[in-house]
VEXPAVO-24114 format. One record per residue (C-alpha): residue number from 0; residue in one letter; chain; x, y, z. Coordinates in nm, 4 decimals. Each point is the difference from the previous one (the first is absolute). Layout:
<sites>
  vexlo  zanu  titi         X         Y         Z
    NUM     A     A         X         Y         Z
...
</sites>
This chain:
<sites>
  vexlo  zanu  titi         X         Y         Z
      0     X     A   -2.9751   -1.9854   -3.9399
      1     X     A    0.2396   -0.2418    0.1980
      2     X     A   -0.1492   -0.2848    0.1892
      3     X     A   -0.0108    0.0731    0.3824
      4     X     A   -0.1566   -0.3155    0.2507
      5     X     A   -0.3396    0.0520    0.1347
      6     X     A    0.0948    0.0106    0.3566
      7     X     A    0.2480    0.3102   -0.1044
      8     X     A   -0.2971    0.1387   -0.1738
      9     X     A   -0.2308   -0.0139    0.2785
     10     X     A    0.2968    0.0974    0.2627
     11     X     A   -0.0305    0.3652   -0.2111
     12     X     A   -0.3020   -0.0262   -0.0008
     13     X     A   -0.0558    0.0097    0.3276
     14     X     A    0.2551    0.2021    0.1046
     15     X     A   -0.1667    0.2906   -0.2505
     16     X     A   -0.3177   -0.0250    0.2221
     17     X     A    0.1857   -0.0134    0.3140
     18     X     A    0.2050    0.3284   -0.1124
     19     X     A   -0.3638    0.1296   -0.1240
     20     X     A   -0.1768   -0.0808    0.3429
     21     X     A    0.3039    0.1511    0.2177
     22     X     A    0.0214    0.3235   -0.2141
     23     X     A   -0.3393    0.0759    0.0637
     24     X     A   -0.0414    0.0031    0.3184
     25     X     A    0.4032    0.1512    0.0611
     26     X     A    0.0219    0.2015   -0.3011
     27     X     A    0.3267   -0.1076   -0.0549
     28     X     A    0.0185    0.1140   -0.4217
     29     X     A    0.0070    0.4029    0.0755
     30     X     A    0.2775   -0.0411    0.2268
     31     X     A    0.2094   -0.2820   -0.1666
     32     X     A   -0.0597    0.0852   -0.3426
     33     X     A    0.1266    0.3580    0.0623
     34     X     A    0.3300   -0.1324    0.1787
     35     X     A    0.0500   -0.2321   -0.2737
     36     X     A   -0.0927    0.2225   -0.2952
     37     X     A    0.1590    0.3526    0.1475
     38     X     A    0.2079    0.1546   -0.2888
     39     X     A    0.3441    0.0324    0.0060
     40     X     A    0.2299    0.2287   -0.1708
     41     X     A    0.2539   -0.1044   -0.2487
     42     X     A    0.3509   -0.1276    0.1155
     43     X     A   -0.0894   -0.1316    0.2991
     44     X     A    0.2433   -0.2663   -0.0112
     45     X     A    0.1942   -0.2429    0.1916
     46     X     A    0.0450    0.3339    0.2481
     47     X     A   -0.3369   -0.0070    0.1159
     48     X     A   -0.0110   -0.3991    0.1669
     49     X     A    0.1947    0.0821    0.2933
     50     X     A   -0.3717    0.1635    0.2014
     51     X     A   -0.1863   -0.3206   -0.0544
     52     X     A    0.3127   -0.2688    0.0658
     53     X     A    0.0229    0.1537    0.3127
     54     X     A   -0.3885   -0.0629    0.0478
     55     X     A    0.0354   -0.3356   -0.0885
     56     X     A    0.3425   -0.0699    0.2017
     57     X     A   -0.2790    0.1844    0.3135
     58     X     A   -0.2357   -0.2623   -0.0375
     59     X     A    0.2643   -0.2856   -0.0225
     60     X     A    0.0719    0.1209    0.3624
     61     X     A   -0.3546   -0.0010    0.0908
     62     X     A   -0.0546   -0.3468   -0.0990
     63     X     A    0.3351   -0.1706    0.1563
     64     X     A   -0.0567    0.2474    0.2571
     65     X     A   -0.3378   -0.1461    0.0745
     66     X     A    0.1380   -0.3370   -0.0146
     67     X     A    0.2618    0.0162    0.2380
     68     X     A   -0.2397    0.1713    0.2594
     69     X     A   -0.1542   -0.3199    0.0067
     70     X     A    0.3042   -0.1908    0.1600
     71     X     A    0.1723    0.2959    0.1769
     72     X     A   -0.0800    0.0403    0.3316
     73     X     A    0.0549    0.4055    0.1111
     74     X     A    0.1500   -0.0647    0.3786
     75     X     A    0.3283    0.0310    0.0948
     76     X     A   -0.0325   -0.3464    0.1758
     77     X     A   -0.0949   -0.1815   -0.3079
     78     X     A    0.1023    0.2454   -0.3141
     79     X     A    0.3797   -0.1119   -0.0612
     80     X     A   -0.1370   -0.3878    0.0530
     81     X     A   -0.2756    0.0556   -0.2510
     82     X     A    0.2052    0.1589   -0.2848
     83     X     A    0.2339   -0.2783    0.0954
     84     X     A   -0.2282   -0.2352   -0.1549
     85     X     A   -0.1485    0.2031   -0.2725
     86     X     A    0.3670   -0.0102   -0.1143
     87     X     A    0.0857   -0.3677    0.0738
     88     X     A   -0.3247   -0.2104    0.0614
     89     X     A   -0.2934    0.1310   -0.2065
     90     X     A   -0.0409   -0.0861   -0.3472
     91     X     A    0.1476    0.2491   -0.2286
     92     X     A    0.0106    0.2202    0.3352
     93     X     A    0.4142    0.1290   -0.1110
     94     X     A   -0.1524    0.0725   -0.3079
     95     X     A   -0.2788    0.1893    0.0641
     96     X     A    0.2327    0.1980    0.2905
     97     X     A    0.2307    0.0156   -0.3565
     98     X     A   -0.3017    0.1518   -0.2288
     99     X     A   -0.0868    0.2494    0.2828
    100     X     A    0.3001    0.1586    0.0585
    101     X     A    0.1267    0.0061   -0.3705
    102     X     A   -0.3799    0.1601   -0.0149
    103     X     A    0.1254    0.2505    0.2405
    104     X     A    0.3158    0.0508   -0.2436
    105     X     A   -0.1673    0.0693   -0.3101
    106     X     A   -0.2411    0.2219    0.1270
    107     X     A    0.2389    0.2631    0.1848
    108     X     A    0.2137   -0.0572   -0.3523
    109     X     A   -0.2918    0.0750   -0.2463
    110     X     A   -0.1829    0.2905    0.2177
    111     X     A    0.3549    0.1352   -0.0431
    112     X     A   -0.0033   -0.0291   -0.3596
    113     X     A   -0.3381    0.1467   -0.0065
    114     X     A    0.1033    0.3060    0.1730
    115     X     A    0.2858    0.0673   -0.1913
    116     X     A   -0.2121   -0.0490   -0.3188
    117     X     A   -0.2552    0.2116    0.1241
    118     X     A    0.2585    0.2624    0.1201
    119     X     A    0.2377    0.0348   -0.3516
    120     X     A   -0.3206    0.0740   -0.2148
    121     X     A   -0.1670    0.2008    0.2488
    122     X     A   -0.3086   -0.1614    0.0040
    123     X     A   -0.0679    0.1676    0.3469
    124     X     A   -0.0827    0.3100   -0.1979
    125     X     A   -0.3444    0.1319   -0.0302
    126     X     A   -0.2796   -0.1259   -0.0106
    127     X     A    0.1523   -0.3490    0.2171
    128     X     A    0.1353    0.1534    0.2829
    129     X     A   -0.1988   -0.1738    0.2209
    130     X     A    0.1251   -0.3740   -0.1695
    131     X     A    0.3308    0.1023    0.0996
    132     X     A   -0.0578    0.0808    0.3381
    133     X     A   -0.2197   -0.3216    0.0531
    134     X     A    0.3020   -0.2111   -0.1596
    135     X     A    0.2343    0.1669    0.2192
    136     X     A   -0.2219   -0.0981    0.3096
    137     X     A   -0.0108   -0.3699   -0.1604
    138     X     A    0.4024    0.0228   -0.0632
    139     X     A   -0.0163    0.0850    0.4464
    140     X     A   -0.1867   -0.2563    0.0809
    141     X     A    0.1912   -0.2828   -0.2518
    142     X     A    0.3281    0.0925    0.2044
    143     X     A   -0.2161   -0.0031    0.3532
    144     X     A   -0.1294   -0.3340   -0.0745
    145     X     A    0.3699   -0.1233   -0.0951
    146     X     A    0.1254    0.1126    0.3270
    147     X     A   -0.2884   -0.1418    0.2227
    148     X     A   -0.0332   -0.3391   -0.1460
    149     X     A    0.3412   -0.0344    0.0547
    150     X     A   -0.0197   -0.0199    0.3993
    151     X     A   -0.2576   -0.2839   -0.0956
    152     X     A    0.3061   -0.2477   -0.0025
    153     X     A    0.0286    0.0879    0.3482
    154     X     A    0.3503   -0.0877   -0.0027
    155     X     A    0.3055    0.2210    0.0980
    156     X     A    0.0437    0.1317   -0.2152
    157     X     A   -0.3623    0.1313   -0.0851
    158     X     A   -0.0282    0.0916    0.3982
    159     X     A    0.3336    0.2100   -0.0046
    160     X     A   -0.1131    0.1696   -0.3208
    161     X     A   -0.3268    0.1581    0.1615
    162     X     A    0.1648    0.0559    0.3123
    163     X     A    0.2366    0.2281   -0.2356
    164     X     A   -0.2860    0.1615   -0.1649
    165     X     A   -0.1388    0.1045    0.3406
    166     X     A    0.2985    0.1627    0.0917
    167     X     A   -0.0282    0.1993   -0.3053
    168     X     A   -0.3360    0.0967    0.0653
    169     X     A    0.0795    0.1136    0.3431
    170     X     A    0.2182    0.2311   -0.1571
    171     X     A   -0.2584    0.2038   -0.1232
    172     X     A   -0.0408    0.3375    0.2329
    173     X     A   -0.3160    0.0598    0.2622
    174     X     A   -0.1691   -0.3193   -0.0787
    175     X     A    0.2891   -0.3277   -0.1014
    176     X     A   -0.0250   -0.1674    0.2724
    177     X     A   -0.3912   -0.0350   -0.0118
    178     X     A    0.0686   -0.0985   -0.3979
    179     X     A    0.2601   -0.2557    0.1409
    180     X     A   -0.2782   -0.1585    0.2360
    181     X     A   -0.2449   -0.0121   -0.2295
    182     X     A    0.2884   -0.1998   -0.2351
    183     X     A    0.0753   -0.2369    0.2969
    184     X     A   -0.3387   -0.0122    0.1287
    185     X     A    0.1327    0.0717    0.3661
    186     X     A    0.3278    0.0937    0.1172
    187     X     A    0.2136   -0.3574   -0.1676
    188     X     A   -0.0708   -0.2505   -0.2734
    189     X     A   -0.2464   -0.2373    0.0868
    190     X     A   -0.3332   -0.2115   -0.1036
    191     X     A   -0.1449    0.3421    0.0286
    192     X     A    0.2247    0.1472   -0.2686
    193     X     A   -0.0452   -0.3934   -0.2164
    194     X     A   -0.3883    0.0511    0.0122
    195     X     A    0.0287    0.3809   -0.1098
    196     X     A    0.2269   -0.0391   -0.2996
    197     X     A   -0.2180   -0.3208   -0.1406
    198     X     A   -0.3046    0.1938    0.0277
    199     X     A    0.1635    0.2833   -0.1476
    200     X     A    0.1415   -0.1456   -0.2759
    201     X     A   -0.2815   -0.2955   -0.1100
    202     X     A   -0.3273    0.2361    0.0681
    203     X     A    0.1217    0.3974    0.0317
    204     X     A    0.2312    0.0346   -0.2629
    205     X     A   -0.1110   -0.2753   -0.2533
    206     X     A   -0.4163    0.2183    0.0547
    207     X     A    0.1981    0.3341   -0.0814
    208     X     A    0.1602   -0.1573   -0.3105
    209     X     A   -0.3122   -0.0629   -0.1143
    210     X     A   -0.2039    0.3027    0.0579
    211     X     A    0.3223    0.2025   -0.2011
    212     X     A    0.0041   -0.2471   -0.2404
    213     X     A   -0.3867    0.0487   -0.0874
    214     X     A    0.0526    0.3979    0.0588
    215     X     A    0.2983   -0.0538   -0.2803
    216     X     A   -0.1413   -0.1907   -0.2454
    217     X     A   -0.3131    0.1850    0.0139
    218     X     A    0.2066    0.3223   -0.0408
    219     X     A    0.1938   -0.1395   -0.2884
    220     X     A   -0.3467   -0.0766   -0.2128
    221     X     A   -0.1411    0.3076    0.0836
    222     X     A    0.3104    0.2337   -0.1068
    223     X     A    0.1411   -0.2693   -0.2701
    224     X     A    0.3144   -0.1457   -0.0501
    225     X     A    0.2681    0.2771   -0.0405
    226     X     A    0.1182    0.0167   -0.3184
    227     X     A    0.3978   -0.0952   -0.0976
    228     X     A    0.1448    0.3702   -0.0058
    229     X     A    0.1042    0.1819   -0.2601
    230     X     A    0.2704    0.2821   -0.0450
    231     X     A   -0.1894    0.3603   -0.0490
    232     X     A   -0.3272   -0.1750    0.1206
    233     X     A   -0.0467    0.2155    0.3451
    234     X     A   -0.2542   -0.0838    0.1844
    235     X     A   -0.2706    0.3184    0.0620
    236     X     A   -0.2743   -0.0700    0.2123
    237     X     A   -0.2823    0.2276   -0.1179
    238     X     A    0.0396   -0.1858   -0.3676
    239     X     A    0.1570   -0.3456    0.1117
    240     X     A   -0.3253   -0.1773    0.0701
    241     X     A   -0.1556    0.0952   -0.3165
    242     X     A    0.3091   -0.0656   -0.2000
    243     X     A   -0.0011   -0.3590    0.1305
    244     X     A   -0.2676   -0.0856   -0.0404
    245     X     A   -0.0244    0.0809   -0.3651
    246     X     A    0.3371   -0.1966   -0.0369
    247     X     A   -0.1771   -0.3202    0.1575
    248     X     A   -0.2569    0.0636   -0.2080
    249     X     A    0.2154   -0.0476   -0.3240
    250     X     A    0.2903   -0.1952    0.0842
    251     X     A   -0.0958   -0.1674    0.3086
    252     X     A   -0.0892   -0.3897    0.0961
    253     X     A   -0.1808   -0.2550    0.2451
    254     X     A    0.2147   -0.0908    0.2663
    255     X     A   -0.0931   -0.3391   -0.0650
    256     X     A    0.0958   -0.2057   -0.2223
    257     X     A    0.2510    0.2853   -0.1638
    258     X     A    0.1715    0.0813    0.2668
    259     X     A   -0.0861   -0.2174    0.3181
    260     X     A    0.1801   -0.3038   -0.1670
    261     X     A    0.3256    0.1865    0.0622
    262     X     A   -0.0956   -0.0013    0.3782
    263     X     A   -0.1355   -0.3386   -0.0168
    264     X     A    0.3536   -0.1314   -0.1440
    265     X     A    0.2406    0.1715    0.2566
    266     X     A   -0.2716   -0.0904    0.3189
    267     X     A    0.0684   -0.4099   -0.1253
    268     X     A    0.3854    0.1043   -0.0401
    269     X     A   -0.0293    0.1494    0.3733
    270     X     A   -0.1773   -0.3220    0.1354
    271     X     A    0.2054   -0.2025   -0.1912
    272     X     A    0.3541    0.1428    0.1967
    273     X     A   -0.1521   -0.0445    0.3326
    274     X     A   -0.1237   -0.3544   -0.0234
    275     X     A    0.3483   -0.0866   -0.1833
    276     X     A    0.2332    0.2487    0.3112
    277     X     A   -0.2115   -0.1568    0.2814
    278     X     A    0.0343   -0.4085   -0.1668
    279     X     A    0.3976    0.0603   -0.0634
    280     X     A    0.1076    0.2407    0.2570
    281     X     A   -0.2798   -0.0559    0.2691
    282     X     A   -0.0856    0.2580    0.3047
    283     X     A    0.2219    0.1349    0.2190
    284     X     A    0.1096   -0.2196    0.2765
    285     X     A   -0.1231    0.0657    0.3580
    286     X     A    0.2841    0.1793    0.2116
    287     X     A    0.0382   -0.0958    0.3972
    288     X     A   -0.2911    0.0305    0.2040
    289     X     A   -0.0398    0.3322    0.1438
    290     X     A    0.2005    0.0506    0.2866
    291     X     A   -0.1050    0.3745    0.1709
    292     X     A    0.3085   -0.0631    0.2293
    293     X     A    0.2517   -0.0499   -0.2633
    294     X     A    0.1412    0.4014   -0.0734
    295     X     A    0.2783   -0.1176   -0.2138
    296     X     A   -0.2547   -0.0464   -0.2986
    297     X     A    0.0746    0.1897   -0.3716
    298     X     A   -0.3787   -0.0523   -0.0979
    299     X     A    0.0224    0.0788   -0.4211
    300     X     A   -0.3625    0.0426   -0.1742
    301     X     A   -0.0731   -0.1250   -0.3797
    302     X     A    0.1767    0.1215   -0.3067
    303     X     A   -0.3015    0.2337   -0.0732
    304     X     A    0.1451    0.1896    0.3523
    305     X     A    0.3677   -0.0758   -0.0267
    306     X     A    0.0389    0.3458   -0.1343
    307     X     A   -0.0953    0.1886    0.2981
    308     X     A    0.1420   -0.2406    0.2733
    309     X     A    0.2970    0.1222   -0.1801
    310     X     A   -0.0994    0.3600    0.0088
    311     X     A    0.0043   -0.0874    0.4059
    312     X     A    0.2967   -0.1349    0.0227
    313     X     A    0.2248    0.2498   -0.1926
    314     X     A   -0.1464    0.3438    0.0653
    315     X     A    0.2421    0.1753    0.3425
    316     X     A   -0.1682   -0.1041    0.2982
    317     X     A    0.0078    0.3911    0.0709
    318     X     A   -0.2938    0.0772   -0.2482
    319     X     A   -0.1773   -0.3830   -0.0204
    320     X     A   -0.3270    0.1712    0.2278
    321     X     A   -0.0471    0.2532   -0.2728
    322     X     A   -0.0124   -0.1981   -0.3290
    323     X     A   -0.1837   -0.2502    0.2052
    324     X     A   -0.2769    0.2399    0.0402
    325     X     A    0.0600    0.2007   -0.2638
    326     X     A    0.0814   -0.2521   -0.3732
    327     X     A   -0.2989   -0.1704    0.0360
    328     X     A   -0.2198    0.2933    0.0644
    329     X     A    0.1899    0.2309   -0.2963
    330     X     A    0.0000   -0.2727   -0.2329
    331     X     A   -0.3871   -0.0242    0.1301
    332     X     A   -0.0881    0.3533   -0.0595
    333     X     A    0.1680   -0.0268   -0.3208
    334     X     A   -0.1943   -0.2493   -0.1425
    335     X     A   -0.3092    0.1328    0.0767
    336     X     A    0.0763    0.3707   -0.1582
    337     X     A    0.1212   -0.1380   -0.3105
    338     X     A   -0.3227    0.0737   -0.2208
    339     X     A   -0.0460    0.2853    0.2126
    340     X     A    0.3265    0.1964   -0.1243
    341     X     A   -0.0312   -0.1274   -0.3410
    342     X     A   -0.3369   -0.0529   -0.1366
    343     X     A    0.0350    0.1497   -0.3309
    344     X     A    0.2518    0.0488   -0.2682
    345     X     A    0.2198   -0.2581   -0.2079
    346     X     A   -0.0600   -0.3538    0.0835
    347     X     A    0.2858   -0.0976   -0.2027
    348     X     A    0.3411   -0.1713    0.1367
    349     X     A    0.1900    0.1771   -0.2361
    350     X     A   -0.1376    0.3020    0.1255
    351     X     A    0.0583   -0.0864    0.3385
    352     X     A    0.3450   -0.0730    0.0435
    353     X     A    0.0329    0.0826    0.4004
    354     X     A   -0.2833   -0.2937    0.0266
    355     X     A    0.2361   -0.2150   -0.1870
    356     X     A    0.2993    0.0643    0.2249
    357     X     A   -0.2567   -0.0068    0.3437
    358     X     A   -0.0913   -0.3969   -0.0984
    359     X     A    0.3527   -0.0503   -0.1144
    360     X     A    0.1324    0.1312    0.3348
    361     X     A   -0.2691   -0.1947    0.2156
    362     X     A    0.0784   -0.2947   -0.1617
    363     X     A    0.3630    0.0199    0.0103
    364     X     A   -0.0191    0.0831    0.3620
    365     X     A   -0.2102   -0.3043    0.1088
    366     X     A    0.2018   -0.2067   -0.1895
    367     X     A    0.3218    0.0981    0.1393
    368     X     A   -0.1735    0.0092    0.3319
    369     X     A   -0.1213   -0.3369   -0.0472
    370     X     A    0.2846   -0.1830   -0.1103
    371     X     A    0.1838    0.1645    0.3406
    372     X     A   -0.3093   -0.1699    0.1880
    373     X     A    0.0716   -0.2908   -0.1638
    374     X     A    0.3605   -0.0165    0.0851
    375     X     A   -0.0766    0.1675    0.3487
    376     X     A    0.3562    0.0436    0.1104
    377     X     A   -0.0834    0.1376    0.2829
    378     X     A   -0.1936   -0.3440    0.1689
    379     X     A    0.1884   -0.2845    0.1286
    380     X     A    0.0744   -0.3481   -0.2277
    381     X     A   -0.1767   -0.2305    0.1640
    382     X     A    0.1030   -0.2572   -0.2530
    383     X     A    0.3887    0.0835   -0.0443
    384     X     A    0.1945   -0.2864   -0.0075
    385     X     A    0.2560   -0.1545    0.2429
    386     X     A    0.3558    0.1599   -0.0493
    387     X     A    0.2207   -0.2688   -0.1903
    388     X     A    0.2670   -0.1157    0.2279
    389     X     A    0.2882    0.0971   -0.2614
    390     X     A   -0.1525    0.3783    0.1878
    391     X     A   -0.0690   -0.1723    0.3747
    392     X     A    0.3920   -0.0702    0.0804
    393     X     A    0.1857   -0.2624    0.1310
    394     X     A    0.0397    0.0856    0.3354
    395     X     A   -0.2974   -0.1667    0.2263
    396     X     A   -0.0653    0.2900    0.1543
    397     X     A   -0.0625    0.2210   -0.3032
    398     X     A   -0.2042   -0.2855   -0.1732
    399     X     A   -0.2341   -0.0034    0.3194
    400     X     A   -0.0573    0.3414   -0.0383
    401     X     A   -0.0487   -0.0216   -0.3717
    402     X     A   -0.2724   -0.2465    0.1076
    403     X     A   -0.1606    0.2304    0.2599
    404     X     A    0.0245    0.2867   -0.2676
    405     X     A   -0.2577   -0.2074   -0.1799
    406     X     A   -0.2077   -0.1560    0.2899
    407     X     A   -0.0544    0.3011    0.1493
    408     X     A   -0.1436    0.1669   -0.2542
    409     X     A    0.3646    0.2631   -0.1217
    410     X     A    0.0098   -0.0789   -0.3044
    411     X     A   -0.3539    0.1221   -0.0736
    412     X     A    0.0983    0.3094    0.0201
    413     X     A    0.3866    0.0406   -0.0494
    414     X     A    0.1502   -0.1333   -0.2995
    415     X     A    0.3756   -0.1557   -0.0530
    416     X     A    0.1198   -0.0330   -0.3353
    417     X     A   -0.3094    0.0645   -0.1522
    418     X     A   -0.1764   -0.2776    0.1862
    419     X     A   -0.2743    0.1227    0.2588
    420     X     A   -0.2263    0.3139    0.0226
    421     X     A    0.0216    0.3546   -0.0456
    422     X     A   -0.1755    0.1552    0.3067
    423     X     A    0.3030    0.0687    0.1868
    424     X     A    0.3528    0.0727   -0.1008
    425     X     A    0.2007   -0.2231   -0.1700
    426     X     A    0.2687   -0.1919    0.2241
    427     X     A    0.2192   -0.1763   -0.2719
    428     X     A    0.3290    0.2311    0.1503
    429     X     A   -0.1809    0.0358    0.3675
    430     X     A    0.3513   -0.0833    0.1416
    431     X     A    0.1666    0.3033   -0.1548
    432     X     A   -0.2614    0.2699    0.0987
    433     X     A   -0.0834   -0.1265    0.3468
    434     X     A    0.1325   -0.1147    0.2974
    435     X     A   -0.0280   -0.3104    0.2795
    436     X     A   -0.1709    0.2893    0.2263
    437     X     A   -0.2068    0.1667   -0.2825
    438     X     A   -0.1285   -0.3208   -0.1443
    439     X     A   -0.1244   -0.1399    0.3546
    440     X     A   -0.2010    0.3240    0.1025
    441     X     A   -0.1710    0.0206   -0.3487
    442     X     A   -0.0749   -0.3913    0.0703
    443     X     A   -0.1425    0.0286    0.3490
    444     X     A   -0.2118    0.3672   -0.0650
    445     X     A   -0.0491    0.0194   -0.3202
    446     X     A   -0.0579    0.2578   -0.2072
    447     X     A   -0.2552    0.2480   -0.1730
    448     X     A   -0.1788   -0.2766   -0.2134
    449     X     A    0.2203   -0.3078    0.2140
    450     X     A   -0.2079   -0.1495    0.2666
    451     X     A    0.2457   -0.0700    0.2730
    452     X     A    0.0936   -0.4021    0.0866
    453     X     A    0.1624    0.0483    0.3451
    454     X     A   -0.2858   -0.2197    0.1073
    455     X     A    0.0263   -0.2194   -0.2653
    456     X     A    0.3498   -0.1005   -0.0267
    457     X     A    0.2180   -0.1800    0.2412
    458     X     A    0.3543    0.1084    0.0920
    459     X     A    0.1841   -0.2350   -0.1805
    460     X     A   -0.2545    0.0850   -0.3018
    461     X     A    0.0758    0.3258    0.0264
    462     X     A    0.4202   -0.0647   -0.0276
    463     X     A   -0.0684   -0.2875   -0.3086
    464     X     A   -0.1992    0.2712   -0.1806
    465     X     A    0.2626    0.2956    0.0672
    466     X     A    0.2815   -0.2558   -0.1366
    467     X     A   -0.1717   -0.0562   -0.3175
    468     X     A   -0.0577    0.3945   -0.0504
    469     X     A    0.3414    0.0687    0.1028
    470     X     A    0.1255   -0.2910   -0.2665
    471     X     A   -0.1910    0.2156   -0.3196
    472     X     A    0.2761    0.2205   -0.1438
    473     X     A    0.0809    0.1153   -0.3382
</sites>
């Protein structure tokens, strides 16, 4: 027997009472010992750890969440201030802001995983309906609580970004614009609208979370972990319960320590990236302070959203109302009547091709999507460089406006030779398609996405601007 200290001795010791003492008065062995010692099918493999690192990525953002309440300071006086010096003054404070939103990263990433896991072997089918329903209510609120912590910056960003999602809301018919006040809080973004979204997302949503989660694992135990499928294996509901259970009976095993060490491996791994992404890369840095009065703002959410900001800003402006209104509440709907259309039959991907080519479609499609969101052609530069003079000219006049393109904010949008944004047309041969006249009306009014800058520009602004356009030829 090897040689262990006295004080470690009596450490167990005590702790053996103190477990002994607390499970008889909580009865904490029934309900442990049956999570713990639940059998599992065979095969449940490296598949199956995407449900609990998304638990464990939830309770990371509990914890920083919790920790961060304690310095943040939910008024739209104080809140920019505040994060201000969680990021730059408290200790560890960038890092924690780091941990939380990388938090907020892995869990959208892994409840996606999840899903699609759940959805290729169609473990919705009978008799856990009812888990996939409750995980698609989780997968709701993960995304809800992505898009209402992000206002919590309180930057422009993060104000501009609600402000958008209240517009779509109003878009819904008979009652939008009561849905768009109940967003704002009142009729504009405000310390009504601050106070709303942090109780929403640190008590509402993070209390709803945790009732589903209970409601899910609960369900899981009580039906079992599904099984990995198998070609010609149908599932028939009048014999599946029976036939499982007999299966468990022979071939199954305790969740822990057979198969729980899988989960308890990838949950480090998990932990592990977000401490190391929020040390090296750090949180995102504060925008501007909000600014309601600024209405040349581009507000962009996280990467998790990029996808449908993109969706936004490509679809024709002649049917944007409608897939408002109606994507989300199809893609809704569809989600829900998933184990209601298909609660029986083969389980088996092979069997299933159209489910194959469904994920491989989604996926594609928010990944294209995304990457466009990424790239967002359609917003201003607001970093593009200065044009290099060998492109300003040598005559004074054209290099002053070459200057003012820059200064006054052009070049954000327009690009020459490659250098600038993408928002508006590009004016590297402006001087061959337009003229002296054209140029100085489109200047002075502006356009359909142009704001105009008669009341910005001076005369003699106006003439060392036209020079420079009229100097860009081929």
């Amino acid at each position: 027997m090897p040689y262990r200290p006295r004080w470690a001795v009596r450490v167990a010791r005590g702790t053996r009472r103190l477990f002994r003492a607390a499970d008889d008065r909580l009865g904490l062995s029934p309900v442990v010992g049956r999570l713990l010692k639940h059998p599992v099918p065979p095969g449940a493999g490296w598949l199956y750890v995407f449900g609990s690192a998304t638990l464990i990525a939830f309770m990371i953002q509990v914890v920083t969440g919790i920790a961060l309440a304690m310095a943040y300071v939910p008024s739209s006086g104080q809140a920019y201030d505040s994060l201000r010096f969680i990021s730059r003054d408290a200790p560890f404070g960038h890092v924690l802001r780091g941990i939380h939103f990388f938090g907020a990263s892995a869990m959208v990433l892994l409840v996606g995983l999840h899903t699609i896991r759940v959805y290729l072997m169609a473990a919705y089918k009978y008799p856990r309906e009812m888990n996939w329903l409750t995980g698609a209510v989780l997968l709701a609120l993960t995304l809800l609580m992505g898009f209402t912590g992000q206002l919590l910056r309180w930057d422009q960003n993060a104000v501009w970004s609600v402000i958008v999602g209240a517009e779509q809301a109003s878009r819904v018919p008979a009652f939008g614009h009561l849905l768009a006040r109940f967003i704002l809080a009142g009729d504009a973004v405000g310390g009504a609208t601050l106070s709303r979204f942090f109780a929403v997302h640190v008590f509402f949503i993070p209390a709803v979370i945790f009732l589903f989660i209970g409601a899910h694992v609960y369900l899981v135990v009580r039906h079992g972990i599904s099984e990995p499928p198998k070609s010609g294996r149908p599932v028939d509901p009048p014999t599946y319960r029976r036939w499982y259970d007999d299966m468990l009976a022979r071939e199954g095993h305790p969740f822990w320590p057979d198969a729980a060490w899988r989960d308890v491996v990838f949950g480090v791994g998990v932990v592990f990236v977000i401490i190391a992404l929020a040390q090296i890369v750090g949180a995102p840095e504060l925008g501007k302070p909000p600014d309601p009065t600024n209405l040349v703002a581009y507000p962009r959410p996280d990467w998790y959203l990029l996808w449908y900001f993109a969706v936004l800003a490509l679809i024709p402006p002649s049917i944007e109302s409608w897939v408002i209104v109606l994507a989300p509440l199809l893609f809704g709907l569809a989600l829900l009547l998933v184990p209601f259309v298909s609660n029986r039959g083969e389980r088996s991907p092979k069997r299933r091709p159209w489910a194959i080519a469904v994920v491989i479609t989604a996926v594609m499609m928010i990944g294209v999507l995304w990457a466009a969101g990424a790239r967002a052609a359609w917003s201003p530069d607001f970093n593009a460089p200065r044009l290099p003079d060998t492109l300003a000219g040598a005559s004074p006049a054209v290099r002053t406006g070459a200057t003012l393109f820059h200064d006054r904010g052009c070049e954000n949008c327009h690009s020459i030779s490659g250098i600038g944004g993408h928002r508006g047309p590009d004016l590297t041969t402006a001087g061959d398609r337009l003229t002296t006249a054209e140029m100085v009306i489109r200047i002075m009014n502006g356009g359909r996405n142009m704001p105009p800058f008669a009341a910005n520009l001076r005369p003699d602004e106006v003439d060392a601007l036209v020079a420079f356009l009229r100097s860009r030829r081929r």
